[in-house]
N, C-alpha and C positions, 0 to 999 in steps of 0.2 A: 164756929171758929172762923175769923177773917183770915183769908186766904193773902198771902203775900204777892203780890205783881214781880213779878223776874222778867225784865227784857235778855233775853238771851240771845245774845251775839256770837257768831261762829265763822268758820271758814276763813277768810283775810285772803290778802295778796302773799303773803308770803312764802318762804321754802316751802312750809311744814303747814301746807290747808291741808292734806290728805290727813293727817295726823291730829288737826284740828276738828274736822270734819268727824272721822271717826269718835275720837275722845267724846265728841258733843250727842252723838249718838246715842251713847251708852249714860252719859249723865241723866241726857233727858229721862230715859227708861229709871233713874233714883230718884227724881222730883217728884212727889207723890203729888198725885193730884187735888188729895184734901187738904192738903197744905198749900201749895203754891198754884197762883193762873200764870201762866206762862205765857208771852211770846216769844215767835221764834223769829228770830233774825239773821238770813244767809247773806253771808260780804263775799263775793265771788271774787277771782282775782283780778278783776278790773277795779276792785275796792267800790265796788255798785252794794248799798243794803239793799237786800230784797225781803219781802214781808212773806213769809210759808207757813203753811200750816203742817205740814209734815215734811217728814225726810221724804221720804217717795216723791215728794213736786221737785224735791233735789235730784235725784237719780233721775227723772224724768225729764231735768231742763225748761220746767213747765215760771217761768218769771213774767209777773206782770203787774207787780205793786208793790213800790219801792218805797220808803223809809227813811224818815229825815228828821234828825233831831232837833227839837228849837230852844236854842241854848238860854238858860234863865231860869227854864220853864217847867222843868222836870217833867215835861212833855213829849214824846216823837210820835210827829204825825205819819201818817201813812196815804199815799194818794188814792186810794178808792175812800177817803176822808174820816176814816177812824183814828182813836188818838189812844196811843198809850200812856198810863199817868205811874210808870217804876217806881214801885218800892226798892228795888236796888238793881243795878246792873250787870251782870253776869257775862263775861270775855271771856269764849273760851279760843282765842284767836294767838296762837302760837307762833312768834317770830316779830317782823317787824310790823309795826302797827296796831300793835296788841299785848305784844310783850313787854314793851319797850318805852312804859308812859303815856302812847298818843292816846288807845281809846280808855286809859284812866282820866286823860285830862277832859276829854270829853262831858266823860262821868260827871267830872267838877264842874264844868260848867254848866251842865244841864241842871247840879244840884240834888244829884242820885248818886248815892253810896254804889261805891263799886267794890264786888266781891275782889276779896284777895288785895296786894299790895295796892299799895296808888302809884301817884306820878315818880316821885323821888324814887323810894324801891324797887318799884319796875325798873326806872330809865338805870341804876346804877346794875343793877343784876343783869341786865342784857349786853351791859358792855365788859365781857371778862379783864383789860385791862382794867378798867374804873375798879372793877371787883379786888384784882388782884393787890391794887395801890393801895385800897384802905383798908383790908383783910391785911397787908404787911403792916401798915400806920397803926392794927389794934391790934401788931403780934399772933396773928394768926397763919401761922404757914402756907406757903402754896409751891408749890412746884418752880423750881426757878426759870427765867423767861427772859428773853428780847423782845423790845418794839419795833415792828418795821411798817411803817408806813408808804404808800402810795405815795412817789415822787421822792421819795430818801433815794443817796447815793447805795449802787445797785450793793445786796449783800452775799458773799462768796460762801459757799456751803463750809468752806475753811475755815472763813472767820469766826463763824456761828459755831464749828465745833468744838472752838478752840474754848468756849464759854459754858456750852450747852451738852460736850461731848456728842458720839458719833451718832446719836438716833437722836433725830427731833421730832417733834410732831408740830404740822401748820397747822395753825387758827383762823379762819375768819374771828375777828372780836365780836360781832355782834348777830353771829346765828347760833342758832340751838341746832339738839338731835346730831350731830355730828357732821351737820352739814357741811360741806369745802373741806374737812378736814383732811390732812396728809402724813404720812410716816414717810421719813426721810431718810435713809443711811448713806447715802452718797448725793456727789454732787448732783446727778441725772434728775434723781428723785427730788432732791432740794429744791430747782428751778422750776420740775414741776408742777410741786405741790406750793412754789410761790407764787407762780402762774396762776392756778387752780384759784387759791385762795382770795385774789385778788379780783379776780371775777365777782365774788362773792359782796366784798367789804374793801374798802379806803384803808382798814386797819388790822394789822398780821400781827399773832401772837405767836413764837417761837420759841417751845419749852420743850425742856429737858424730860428725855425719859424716866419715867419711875421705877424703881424696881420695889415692887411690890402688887397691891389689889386694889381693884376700884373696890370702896361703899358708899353707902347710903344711906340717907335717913330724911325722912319726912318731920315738917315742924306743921303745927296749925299756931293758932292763937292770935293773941294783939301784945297787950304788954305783960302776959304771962303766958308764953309760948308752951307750949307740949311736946314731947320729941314721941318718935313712932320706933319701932322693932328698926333694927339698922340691917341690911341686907348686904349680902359679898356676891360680885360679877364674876362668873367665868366666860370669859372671850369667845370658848371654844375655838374654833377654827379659823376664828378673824383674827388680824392681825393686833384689832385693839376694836373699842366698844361704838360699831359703826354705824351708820341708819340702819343699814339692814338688818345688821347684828340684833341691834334695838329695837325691829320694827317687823319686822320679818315673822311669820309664825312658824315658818320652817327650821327658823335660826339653831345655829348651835351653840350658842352663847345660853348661859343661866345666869337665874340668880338665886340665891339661894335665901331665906327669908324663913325666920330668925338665921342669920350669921352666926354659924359654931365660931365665935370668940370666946376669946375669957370674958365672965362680968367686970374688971376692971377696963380691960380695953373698948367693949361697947359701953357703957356710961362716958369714956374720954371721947369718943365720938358721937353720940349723944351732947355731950357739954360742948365740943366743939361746936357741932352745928348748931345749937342753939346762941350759942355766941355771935357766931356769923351771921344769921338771921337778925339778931338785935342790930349789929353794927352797922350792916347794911341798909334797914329799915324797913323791912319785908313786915308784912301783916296778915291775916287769913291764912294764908298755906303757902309754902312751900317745900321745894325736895332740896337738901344739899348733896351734890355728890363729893364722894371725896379718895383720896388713896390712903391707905395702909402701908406703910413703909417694911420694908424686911429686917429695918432696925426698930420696929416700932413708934417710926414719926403718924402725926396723921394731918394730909397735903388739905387745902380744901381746893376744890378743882374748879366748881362751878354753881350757883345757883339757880336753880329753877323756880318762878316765880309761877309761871301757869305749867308744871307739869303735864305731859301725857297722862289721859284716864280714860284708857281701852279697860275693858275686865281683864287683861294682861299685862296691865302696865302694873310697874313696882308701887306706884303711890300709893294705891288702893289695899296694896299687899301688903303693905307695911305696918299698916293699920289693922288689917282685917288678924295681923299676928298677936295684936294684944285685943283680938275681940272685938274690935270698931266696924260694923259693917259698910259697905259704902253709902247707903243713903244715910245712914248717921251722921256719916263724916259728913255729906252733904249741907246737911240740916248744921251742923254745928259752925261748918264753914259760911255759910249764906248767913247765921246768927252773927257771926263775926262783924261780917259787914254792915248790920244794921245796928250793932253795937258801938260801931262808932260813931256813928249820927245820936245817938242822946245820951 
């Protein structure tokens, strides 16, 4: 059997290396070795490739032969002068630079299939405004929201409530994992958490509370997508679904996986998300999150284009609920990506 070449790329500058890092950990440990030769590729946060042969030269800080791609070529050489010739490229680089179209467009130009979405579907899923504009344009609900950008005249916790009602929650637009986010019920908190968030991002998302549940659902596929078991979040003790909530293994936050719904109401979220994934342009995998309304609307909140893939994370779970184990999922997601080249 010809073994498939995977350049596997990890870590990145962004919020969420530790998350990336992790995730790529536990993949590696799915990649069967009879099947795929792998390299490994660590982007530290100085956005340096480094060339590793294990995670250990990671934990150890041990860098000495870096990694450069030569666009054209479906080449990236490495400076102790060995060359990798990718069957397809593998980003497991969560947040900016990764998530968000740059090392999809990369991909394109070197002229290696990259797992999971490309340029267009990454760059619109990372910008939840982008998302929310044309999830409304295809009738898809979402949480109602203001834009406030960097440099707008300044906005009064008042005014916003007057639109959004008395709890809001701030956005960075273009981080994941909960990063910069804010819950607001007065003015204190308001300026806070637009402080906070502006740190983060040029661009504030300011949306209305839900009254209802986060869920979720996993899609894979290309142009006949597949939806996964849809799962329901309890917060626990956080105020709403935080990094730590999410990331934390002490957390008291769940998720509960299959979701006691009705089969009427998981198939409309199922068909949501698989709506939203087409709209947006998503390919390989994704996770949609979304809310549950207490009247029975369903919000879509967010897409995730490279999901978290700890052995804790929901992606993996969603799947393994109708039987999928994760290096299947692997296998069929990596198929993805070379399914688009011929």
């Amino acid at each position: 059997m010809t073994r498939t070449t995977i350049f596997f790329i990890f870590g990145g500058e962004s919020a969420e290396h530790r998350v990336s890092l992790d995730s790529a950990r536990y993949i590696f440990t799915l990649l069967k070795p009879e099947r795929y030769d792998i390299a490994l590729c660590y982007v530290d946060t100085a956005g340096i490739w480094w060339k590793v042969e294990s995670f250990a030269q990671i934990d150890d800080e041990r860098f000495e032969v870096t990694y450069t791609p030569r666009l054209g070529t479906g080449a990236i050489t490495a400076s102790d002068g060995t060359t990798i010739h990718a069957d397809a490229l593998l980003p497991i680089l969560l947040g900016s630079n990764g998530e968000d179209g740059a090392i999809q467009g990369v991909a394109q130009m070197l002229h290696v299939p990259v797992v999971g979405s490309g340029i267009l579907g990454s760059a619109i899923c990372m910008d939840k405004e982008v998302t929310k504009r044309l999830l409304l344009q295809a009738n898809i609900a979402v949480a109602e929201y203001l834009l406030y950008c960097k440099g707008d005249s300044n906005l009064s916790y008042a005014a916003a409530k007057e639109v959004l009602g008395g709890t809001i929650f701030i956005k960075p637009a273009c981080q994941g994992s909960s990063i910069g986010v804010m819950k607001a019920t007065n003015e204190a908190e308001f300026d806070t958490g637009l402080s906070n968030a502006l740190s983060y991002d040029h661009k504030i998302l300011l949306e209305r509370a839900v009254d209802g549940v986060e869920v979720g659902c996993g899609i894979i596929g290309n142009s006949t997508p597949e939806a996964s078991a849809v799962s329901l979040i309890d917060v626990g003790d956080n105020a709403f679904f935080t990094y730590d909530a999410k990331y934390s293994r002490s957390s008291s936050a769940s998720t509960q996986i299959p979701a006691n719904l009705s089969a009427d109401v998981t198939e409309a979220i199922k068909h949501t998300a698989i709506k939203a994934y087409q709209v947006l342009m998503c390919s390989g995998y994704t996770r949609i999150d979304m809310f549950l309304t207490n009247d029975g609307r369903i919000l879509v909140n967010e897409l995730n284009t490279l999901p978290a893939f700890r052995d804790d994370s929901s992606f993996p779970k969603l799947w393994k609920a109708l039987g999928v184990k994760p290096n299947v999922l692997w296998d069929k997601i990596i198929d993805y990506a070379l399914e688009s080249t011929t």
